[in-house]
C-alpha positions, 0 to 999 in steps of 0.5 A: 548491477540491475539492469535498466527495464527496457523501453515500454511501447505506446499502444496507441503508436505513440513514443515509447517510454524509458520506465524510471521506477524511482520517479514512481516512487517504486525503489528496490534491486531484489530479484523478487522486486525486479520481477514484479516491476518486469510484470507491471511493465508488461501489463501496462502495455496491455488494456486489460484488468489487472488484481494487485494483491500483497500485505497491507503496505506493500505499494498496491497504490503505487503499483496501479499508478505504474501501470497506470502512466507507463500506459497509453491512458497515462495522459486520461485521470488516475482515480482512486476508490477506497471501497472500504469507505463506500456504505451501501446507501451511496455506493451506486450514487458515488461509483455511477453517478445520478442525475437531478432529482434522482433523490432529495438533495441531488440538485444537478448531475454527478458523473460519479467516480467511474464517469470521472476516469473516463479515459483513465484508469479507475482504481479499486482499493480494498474491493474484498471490503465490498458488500454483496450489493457491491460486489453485484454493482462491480460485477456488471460494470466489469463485464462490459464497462456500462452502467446507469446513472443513479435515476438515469434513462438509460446505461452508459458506457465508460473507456476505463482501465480497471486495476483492483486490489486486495490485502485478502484471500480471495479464493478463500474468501470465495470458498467462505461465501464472502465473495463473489466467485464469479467477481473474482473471476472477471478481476482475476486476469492479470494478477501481480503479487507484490511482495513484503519487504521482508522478501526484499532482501536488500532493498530497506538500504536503498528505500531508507535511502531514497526517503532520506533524500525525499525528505532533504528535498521536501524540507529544502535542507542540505542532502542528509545521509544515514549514519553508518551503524543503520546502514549496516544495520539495514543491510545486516540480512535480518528481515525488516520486520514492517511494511515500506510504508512503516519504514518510511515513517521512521525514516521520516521522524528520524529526519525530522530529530535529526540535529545535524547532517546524519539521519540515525534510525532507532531500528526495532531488531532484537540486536542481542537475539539476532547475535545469539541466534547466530552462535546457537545456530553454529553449535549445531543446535537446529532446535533451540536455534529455531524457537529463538528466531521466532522469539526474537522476530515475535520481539522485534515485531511487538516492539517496533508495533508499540513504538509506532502506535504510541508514536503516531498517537501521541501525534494525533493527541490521542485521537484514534480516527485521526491516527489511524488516518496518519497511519494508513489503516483503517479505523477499526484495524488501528484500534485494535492493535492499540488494545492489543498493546494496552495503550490508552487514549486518555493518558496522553498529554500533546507528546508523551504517551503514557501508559499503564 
């Protein structure tokens, strides 16, 4: 049984805080897990930067909200930046804000998105996708939380938490020329990795789980169960070959067919494999053994990534920007796995993939 995080005290003399991880949307009992939640804890007590880094799909986001309403700012504005999504030409614009007439159509003041988390946390997504204007723009702000609005008399000073995060390398990224050194080093306080659910072991039971019941309140349906064979399934210690996010939408589809109280997941393990991995593995043969699982993971991960992507397609009829959105990645990112799979945009019709 894990235990209850301990109470997290209010900086600023305020009640101290019962952390309930559930109500963050943050599910999971593995040792790894548990350490990660002990650090977002600790953090969140202190008013410093934090870098959250992990794989795409790791809770990133929702990290940075813990961190943020477990905190004294939690009553201040969570204020999420993608920077992937920020051009250069309205960057400072839209981190700093301007003033009216700084350029053509700024017909009155704009706090921009620093001046709207003022006494909150201001949340930096994808700051690896930053160009090095941007990076230069960041950097400054970083070092003493002023800045100047776009046409602005003078610099302004901003009481803002700031949390970053990255899917990347960025100590490679560094040594590559790609990214500021001296950036990372001011984001590089306190750092948090979070970990893949394939690391996880045992908690894709528990966020199957909790989805099941998400969605049984969302919908406003009796409370629905998982069918026993996916819960032995999920908990058969074969690695789930995806992201939480990704299982999240399987479990939300499977709710969605599902005709009767049992949710019954189309789980995408090579079953088979995983059997003859076992019994080549107890003959004693380490070789084959090892070129199997690699097989049968390489299997499991192309199925499952298929599936997904002709799914999620055939939702947005075809519609690569619109899927990509659903799918929580970026354009460009989507569309090249769509062309890894050989699926086709044209051939769809308003459910059915086909492909050629």
């Amino acid at each position: 049984m894990t235990a209850t995080p301990p109470p997290v005290a209010d900086g600023r003399g305020g009640p101290t805080l019962a952390p309930d991880w559930t109500t963050l949307n943050l599910v999971g009992q593995s040792r790894v897990f548990q350490a990660v939640l002990a650090l977002l804890q600790k953090w969140a007590t202190v008013d410093a930067t934090v870098l959250l880094c992990g794989e795409t799909g790791t809770g990133k986001e929702l990290a940075a909200r813990a961190v943020h309403y477990l905190s004294a700012r939690r009553r201040g504005p969570f204020v999420p930046v993608n920077c992937g999504a920020l051009p250069d030409s309205i960057l400072e614009a839209e981190l700093f804000g301007y003033v009216k007439g700084a350029f053509t159509d700024a017909r009155r003041d704009s706090l921009g998105l620093v001046g709207l988390a003022q006494g909150g946390t201001l949340f930096l997504d994808e700051i690896d996708s930053l160009s090095a204007r941007g990076q230069a723009a960041i950097l400054h702000f970083v070092q003493d939380h002023s800045y100047r609005p776009l046409g602005g008399p003078r610099f302004e000073q901003c009481d803002v938490r700031l949390i970053a995060a990255t899917n990347a390398d960025l100590p490679a990224a560094c040594a590559a020329g790609r990214f500021r050194q001296d950036l990372l080093y001011r984001l590089n306080l306190l750092t948090v990795r979070l970990p893949t659910l394939r690391e996880r072991e045992g908690d894709a039971l528990l966020l199957a789980r909790a989805f099941v019941t998400r969605f049984s309140g969302q919908y406003q349906v009796p409370l629905k169960l998982l069918d026993p064979e996916s819960e032995q399934r999920l908990s058969s210690g074969l690695p789930w070959p995806g992201n939480v996010r990704e299982l999240e939408h399987l479990v939300h589809r499977s709710f969605l067919l599902s005709r009767d109280d049992v949710v019954r997941l189309e789980l995408p393990f090579a079953r088979d494999a995983a059997i003859d991995i076992g019994a080549r593995g107890e003959a004693g043969d380490r070789g084959s053994s090892t070129t199997c699982f690699a097989a049968a993971k390489a299997l499991a991960i192309a199925e499952f990534e298929r599936t997904y992507l002709s799914e999620t397609l055939a939702r947005a009829k075809g519609n690569l920007s619109l899927a990509a959105r659903l799918a929580g990645k970026e354009r460009s990112r989507f569309g090249r796995l769509v062309k890894k799979h050989g699926l086709r945009r044209t051939m769809f019709d308003d459910s059915v993939l086909k492909t050629g």
